[in-house]
C-alpha positions as CSV (number, residue, x, y, z in Angstrom):
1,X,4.6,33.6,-45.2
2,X,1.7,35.7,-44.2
3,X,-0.3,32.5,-44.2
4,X,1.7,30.5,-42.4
5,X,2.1,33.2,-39.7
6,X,-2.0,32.7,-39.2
7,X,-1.5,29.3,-38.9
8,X,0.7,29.1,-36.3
9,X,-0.8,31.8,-34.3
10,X,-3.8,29.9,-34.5
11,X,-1.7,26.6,-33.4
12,X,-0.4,28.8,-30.5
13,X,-4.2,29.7,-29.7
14,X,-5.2,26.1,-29.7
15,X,-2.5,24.9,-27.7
16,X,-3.2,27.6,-24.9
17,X,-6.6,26.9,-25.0
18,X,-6.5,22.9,-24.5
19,X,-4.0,23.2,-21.7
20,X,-6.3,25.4,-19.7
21,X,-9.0,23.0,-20.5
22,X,-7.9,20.2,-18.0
23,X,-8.0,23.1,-15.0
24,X,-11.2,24.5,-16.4
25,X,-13.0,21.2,-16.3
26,X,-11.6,20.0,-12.3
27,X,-12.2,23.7,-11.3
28,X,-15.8,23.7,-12.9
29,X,-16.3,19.8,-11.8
30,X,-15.2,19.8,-8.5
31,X,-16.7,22.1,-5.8
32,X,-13.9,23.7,-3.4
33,X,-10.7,22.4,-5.4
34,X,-7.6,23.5,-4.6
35,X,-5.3,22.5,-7.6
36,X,-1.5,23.1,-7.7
37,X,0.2,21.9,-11.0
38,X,3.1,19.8,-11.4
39,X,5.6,18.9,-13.7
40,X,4.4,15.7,-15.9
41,X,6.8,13.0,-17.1
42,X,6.3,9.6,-19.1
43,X,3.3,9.7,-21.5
44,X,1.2,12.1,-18.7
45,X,0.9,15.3,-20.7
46,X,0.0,16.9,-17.1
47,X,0.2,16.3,-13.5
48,X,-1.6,18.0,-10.4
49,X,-1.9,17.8,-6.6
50,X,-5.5,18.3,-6.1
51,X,-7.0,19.0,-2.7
52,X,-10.7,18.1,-2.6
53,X,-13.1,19.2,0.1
54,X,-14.1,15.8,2.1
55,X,-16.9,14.5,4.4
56,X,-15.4,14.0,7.7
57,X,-18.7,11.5,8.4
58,X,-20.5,10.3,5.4
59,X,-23.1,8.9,7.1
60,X,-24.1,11.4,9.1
61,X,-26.1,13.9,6.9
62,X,-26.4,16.6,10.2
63,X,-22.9,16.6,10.8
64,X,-21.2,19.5,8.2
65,X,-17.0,18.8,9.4
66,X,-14.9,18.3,6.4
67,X,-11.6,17.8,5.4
68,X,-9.2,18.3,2.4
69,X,-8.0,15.2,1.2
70,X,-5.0,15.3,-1.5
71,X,-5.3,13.1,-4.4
72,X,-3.1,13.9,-7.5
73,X,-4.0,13.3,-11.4
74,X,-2.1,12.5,-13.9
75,X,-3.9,13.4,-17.0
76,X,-3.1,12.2,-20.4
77,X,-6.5,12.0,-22.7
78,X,-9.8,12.0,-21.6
79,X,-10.7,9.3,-23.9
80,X,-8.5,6.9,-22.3
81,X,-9.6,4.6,-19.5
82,X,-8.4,6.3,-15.9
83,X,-6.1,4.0,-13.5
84,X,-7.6,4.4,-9.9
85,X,-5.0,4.5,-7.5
86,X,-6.5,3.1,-3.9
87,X,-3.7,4.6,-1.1
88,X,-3.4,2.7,2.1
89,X,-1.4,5.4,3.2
90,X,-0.2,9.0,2.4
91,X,0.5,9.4,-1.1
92,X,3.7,10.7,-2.9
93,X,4.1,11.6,-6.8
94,X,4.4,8.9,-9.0
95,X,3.7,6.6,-11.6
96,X,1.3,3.0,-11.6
97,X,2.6,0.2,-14.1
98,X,-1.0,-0.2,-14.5
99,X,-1.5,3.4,-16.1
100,X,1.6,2.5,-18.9
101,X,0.3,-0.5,-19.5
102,X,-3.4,1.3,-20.3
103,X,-1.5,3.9,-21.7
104,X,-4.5,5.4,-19.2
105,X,-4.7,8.6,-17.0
106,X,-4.2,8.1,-13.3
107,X,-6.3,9.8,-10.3
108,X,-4.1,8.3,-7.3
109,X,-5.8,8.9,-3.9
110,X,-4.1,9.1,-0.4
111,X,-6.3,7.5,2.6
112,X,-8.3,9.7,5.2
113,X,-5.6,10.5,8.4
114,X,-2.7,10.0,6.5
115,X,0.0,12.4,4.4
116,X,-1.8,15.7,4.4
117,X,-5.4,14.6,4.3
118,X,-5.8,14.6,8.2
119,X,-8.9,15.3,10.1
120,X,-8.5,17.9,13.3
121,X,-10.4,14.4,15.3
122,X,-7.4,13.0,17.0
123,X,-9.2,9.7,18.2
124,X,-9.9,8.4,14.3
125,X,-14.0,8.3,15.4
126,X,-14.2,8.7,11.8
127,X,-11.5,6.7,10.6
128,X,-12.2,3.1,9.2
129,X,-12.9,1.5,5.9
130,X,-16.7,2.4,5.2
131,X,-15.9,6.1,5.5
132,X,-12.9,5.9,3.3
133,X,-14.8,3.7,0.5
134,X,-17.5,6.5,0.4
135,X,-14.4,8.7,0.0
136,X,-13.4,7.3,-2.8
137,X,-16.6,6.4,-4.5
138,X,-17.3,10.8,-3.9
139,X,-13.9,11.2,-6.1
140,X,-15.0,8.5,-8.5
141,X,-18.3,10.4,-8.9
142,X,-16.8,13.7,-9.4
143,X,-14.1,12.5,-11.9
144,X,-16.1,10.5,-14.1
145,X,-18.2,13.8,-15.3
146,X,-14.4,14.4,-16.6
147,X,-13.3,11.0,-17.3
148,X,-15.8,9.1,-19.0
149,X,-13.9,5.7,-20.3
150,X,-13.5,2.5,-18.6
151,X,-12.3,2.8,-14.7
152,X,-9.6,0.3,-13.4
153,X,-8.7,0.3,-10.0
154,X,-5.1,-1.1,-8.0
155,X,-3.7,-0.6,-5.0
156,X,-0.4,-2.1,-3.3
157,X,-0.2,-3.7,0.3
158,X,-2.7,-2.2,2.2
159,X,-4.1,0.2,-0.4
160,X,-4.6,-3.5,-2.0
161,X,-6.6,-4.3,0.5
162,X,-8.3,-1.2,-0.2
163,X,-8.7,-1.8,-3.4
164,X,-10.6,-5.2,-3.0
165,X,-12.9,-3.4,0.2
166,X,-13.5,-0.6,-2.5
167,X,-14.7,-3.7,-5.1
168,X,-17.0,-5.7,-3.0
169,X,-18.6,-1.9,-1.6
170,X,-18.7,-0.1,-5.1
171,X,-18.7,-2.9,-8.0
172,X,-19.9,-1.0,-10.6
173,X,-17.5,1.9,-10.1
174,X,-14.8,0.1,-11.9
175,X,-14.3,-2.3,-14.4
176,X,-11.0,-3.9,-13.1
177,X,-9.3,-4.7,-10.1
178,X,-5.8,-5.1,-9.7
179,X,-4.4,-5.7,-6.0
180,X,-1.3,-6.1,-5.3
181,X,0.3,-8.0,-2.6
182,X,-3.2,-7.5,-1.0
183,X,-3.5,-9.3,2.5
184,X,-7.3,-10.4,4.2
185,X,-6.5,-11.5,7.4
186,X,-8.5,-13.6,9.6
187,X,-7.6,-11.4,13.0
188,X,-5.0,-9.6,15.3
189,X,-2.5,-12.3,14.6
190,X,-3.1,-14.1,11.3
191,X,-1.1,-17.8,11.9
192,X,-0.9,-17.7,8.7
193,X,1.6,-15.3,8.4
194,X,3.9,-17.8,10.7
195,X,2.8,-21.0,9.0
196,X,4.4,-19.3,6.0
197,X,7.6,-18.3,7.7
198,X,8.3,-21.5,9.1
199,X,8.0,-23.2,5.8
200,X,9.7,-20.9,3.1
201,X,12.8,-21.1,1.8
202,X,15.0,-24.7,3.0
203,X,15.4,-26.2,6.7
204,X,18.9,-24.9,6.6
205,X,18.1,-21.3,6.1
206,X,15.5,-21.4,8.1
207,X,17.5,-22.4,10.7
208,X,20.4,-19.6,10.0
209,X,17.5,-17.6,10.5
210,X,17.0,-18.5,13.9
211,X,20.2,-19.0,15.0
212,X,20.9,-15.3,13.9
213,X,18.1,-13.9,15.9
214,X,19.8,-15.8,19.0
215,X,22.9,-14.9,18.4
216,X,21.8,-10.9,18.7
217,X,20.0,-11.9,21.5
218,X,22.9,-13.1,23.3
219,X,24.7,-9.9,22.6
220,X,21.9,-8.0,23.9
221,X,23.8,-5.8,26.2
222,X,25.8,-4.7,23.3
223,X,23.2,-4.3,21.0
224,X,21.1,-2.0,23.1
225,X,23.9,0.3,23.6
226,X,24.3,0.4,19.2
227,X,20.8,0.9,19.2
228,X,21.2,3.8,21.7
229,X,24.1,5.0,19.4
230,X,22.3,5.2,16.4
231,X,19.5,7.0,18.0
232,X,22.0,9.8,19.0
233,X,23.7,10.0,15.4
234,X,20.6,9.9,13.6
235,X,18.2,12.0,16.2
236,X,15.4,9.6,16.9
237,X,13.6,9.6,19.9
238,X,12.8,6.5,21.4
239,X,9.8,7.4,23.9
240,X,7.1,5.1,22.8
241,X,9.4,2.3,23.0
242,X,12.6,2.0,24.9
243,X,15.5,1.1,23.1
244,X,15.8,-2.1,24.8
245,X,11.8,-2.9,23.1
246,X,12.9,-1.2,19.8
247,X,15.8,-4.2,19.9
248,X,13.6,-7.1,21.1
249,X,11.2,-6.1,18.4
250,X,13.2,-6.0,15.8
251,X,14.8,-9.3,16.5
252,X,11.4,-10.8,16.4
253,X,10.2,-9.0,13.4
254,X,13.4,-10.3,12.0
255,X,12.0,-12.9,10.3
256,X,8.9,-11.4,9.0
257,X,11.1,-9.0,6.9
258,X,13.4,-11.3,5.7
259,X,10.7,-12.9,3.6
260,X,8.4,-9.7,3.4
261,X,11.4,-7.8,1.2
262,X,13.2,-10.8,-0.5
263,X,16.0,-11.2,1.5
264,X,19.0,-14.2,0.6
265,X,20.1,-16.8,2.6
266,X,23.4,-15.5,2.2
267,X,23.2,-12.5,3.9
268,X,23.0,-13.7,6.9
269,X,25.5,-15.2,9.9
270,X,25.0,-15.6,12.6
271,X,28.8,-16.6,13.4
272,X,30.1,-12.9,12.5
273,X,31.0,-10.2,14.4
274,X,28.5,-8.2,16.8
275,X,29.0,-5.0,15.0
276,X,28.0,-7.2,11.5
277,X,25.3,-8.8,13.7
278,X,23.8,-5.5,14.2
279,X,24.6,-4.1,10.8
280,X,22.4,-7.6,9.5
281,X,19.7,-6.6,11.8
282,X,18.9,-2.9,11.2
283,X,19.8,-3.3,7.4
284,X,16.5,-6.1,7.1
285,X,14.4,-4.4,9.7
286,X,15.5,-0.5,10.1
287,X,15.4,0.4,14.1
288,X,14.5,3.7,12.9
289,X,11.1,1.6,12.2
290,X,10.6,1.5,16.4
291,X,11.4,5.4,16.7
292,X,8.5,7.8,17.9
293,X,8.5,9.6,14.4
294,X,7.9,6.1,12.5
295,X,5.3,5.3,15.0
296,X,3.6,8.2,15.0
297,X,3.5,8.1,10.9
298,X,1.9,4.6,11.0
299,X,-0.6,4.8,14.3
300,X,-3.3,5.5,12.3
301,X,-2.5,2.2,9.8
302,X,-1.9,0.3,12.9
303,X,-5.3,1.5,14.1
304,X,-7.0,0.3,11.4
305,X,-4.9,-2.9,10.9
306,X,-6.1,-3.8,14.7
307,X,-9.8,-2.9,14.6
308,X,-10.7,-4.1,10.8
309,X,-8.1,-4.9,8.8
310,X,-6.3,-7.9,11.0
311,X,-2.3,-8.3,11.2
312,X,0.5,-10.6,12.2
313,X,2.1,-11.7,15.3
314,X,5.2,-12.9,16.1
315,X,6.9,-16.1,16.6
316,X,8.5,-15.7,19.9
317,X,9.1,-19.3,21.7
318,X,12.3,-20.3,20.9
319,X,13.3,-16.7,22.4
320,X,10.7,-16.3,25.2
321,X,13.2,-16.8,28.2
322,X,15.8,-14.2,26.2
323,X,13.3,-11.7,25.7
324,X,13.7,-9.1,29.3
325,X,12.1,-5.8,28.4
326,X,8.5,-6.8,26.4
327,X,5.4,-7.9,28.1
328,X,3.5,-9.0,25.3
329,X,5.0,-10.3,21.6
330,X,2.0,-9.2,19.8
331,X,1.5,-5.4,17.5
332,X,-1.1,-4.4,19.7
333,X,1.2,-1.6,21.8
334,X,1.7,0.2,18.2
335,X,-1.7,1.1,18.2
336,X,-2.7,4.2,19.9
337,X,-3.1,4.7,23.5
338,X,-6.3,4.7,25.5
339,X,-8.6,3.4,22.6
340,X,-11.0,0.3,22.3
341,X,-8.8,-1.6,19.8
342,X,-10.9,-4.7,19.5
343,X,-11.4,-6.1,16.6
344,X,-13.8,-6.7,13.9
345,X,-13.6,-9.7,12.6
346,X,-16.9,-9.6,10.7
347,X,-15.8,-7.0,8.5
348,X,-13.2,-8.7,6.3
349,X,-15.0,-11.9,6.4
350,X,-17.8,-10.0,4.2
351,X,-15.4,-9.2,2.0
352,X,-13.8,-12.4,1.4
353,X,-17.4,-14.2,1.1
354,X,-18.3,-11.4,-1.7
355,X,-14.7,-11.6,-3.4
356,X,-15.8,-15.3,-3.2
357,X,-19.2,-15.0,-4.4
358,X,-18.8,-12.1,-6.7
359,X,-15.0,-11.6,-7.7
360,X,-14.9,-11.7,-11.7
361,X,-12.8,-9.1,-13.2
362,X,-9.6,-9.0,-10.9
363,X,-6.1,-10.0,-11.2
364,X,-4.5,-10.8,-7.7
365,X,-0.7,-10.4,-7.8
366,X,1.3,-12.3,-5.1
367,X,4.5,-12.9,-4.1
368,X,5.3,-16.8,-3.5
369,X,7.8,-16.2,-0.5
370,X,5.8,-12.9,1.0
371,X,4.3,-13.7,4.7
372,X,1.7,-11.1,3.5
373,X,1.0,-13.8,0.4
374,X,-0.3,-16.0,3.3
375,X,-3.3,-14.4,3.5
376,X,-4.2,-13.1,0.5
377,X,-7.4,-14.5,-1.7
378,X,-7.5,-17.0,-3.6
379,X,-9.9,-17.2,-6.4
380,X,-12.3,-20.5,-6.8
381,X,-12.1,-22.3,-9.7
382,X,-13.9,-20.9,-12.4
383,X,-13.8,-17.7,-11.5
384,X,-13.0,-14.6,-14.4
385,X,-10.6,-14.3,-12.2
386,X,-6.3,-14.2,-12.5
387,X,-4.2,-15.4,-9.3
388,X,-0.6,-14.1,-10.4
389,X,2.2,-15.6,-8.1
390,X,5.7,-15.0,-8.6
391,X,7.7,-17.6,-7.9
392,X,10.4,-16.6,-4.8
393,X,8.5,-13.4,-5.3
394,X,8.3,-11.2,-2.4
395,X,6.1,-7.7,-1.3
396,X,7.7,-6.0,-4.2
397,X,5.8,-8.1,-6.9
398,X,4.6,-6.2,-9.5
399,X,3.3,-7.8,-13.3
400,X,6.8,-6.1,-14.7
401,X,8.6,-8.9,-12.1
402,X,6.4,-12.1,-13.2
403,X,7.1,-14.4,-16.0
404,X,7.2,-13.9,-19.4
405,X,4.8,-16.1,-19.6
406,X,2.5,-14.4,-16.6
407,X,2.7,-11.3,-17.9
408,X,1.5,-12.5,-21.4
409,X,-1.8,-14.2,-19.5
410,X,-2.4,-10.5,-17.2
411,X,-1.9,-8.6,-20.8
412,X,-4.8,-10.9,-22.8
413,X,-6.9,-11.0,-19.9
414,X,-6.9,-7.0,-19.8
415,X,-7.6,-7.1,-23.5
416,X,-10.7,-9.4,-22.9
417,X,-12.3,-7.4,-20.5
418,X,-11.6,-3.8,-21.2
419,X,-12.1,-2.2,-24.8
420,X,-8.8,-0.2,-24.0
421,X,-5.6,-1.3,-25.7
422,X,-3.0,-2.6,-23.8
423,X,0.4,-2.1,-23.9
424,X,3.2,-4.3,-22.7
425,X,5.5,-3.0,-20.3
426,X,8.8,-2.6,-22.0
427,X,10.4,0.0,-19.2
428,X,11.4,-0.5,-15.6
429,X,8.4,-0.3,-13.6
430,X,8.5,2.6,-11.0
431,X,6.0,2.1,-8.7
């Protein structure tokens, strides 16, 4: 007994030791880290928000403004590769397919002027892709002196895009890319993005579609005065855009979303009701999307989408003489106020031509029937390279959602290029 008592204090001892360890390491690591913990779930043994002391301008050696931008780790082993989460936008706590299928740890990063990781510069002087890739190659350096296995990097939507900017910037930081449902546009208004709307699906829904959006239109009296309604009941404010825009918008975007979030066929009709008309409407777009709290959360996105990282238009014709309150049928009025907004078209262009060029080691996942699919890369021929489409796959792709028979090509393709095992996803995926 007496021996067994000495054992299991010294278990006890071990186990307190090891699970200071982790803190030890990121407080001894990383300069200036504020580290909250959190309460870990799946194979993660523990989770932290992490608040990490930032360059506001990289570039600019004299200029000493910082920032504290959140990332949060989820830390299982440290001799298991780490999953490198590329944010477009604020970040929340959860869990990457990518980081089960590694069985990995996970260091997920949100993006400069988003979430909490917001500059006191309220004109984004510093905010555009080139600082936030030398954010993330600062967190890549800090984390590897902790992490010391293979790095794999994803991203979803925009922190897709991220993701592939990230690659063709910093190669060598990571060993793997995975994007998902990563756009490259060519500009403002990618045609792309329309080519693909007016072809998906069959002629007949395409043409519900379209008689749906006119049939709203021609209750547009009505329609304004739910959107009003729904403003009172739910509190938005609507100062950035009248009501009347908010409803013209959303007709137009209409289609976009439709195809963006998988939508059927069958869920719309345009021969029902006004009040289901409207129902149909803000159930695939969300008005709430046109409300100054939702346009004040995405300004800085749409600020970036504009000046570097391109967007979509609208396809407005059929509806131009029922359209009364807009002036333009294009994103640019979501962008902020009283700033140069043109764009670069350059910058994207390198980083298709390198992607091109240089773009081994990644597995693009798209979605056959996502606008956003439009414009996403496609590798040449005989490129180490995996284009995963899912067929009638929308913005919600994910390699838990393709084919048996994708996901068996993704798993063996991991296993060739990383010396991590892979596992095959066997849960729902939760990202």
């Amino acid at each position: 007994m007496k021996y067994y008592l000495l054992f299991f204090s010294f278990l006890v001892s071990f186990q307190v030791h090891a699970k200071k360890d982790i803190i030890e390491l990121i407080q001894k690591k990383i300069p200036g880290a504020v580290v909250t913990e959190l309460t870990a779930s799946d194979h993660f043994k523990r989770e932290f928000e992490i608040l990490i002391p930032q360059r506001l301008d990289h570039f600019d050696k004299k200029n000493k403004e910082t920032f504290q931008q959140r990332i949060f780790l989820y830390h299982y082993d440290r001799k298991a590769p780490t999953v490198f989460v590329t944010e477009g936008y604020s970040a929340r706590q959860r869990h990457y397919e990518l980081s089960e299928i590694l069985l990995g740890n996970q260091i997920q990063v949100e993006y400069r002027y988003f979430g909490i990781s917001k500059p006191d510069d309220t004109e984004y002087k510093y905010l555009n892709n080139d600082q936030a890739m030398e954010d993330l190659h600062y967190i890549r350096h800090l984390f590897c002196k902790i992490y010391k296995k293979e790095w794999i990097s994803t991203g979803i939507s925009k922190g897709g895009t991220t993701c592939l900017i990230y690659k063709s910037k910093y190669p060598k930081d990571v060993k793997v890319a995975v994007p998902y449902v990563a756009p490259l546009p060519f500009n403002q208004t990618d045609k792309r993005c329309d080519e693909a709307i007016l072809t998906n699906g069959t002629a007949e829904c395409r043409k519900t579609l379209e008689d749906f959006q006119h049939a709203v239109l021609d209750n547009r009296d009505l329609m304004i005065m739910k959107v009003d309604s729904l403003a009172r009941a739910d509190s938005m404010s609507f100062a950035r855009f009248t009501t009347a825009e908010a409803f013209e918008y959303a007709v137009l975007e209409f289609t976009f979303s439709f195809w963006q979030w998988g939508h059927d066929c069958s869920q719309v009709d345009p021969t029902v009701s006004p009040d289901s008309l409207f129902r149909t409407l803000n159930k695939i777009v969300g008005l709430s999307f046109y409300s100054d709290a939702t346009c004040n959360y995405f300004e800085p996105s749409y600020y970036q989408f504009l000046k570097e990282n391109g967007y979509y238009g609208f396809i407005y014709e059929p509806f131009k003489s029922k359209l009364k309150a807009l002036d333009r049928y294009d994103n640019l009025p979501f962008g902020p106020r009283g700033l140069d907004l043109t764009m670069d078209v350059d910058y994207l262009k390198y980083v298709r031509v390198w992607l091109y060029h240089n773009g081994d080691k990644i597995i693009h996942v798209q979605g056959q029937l996502d606008p956003w699919g439009a414009c996403g890369f496609i590798p040449p021929e005989g490129q180490d390279a995996l284009l995963m489409i899912k067929e009638n796959g929308s913005h919600t792709t994910r390699i838990k959602s393709l084919s048996e028979e994708q996901q068996k090509q993704v798993y063996e393709r991991l296993d060739h290029w990383l010396k991590a095992k892979v596992y095959p996803l066997k849960t729902k995926n939760q990202s």
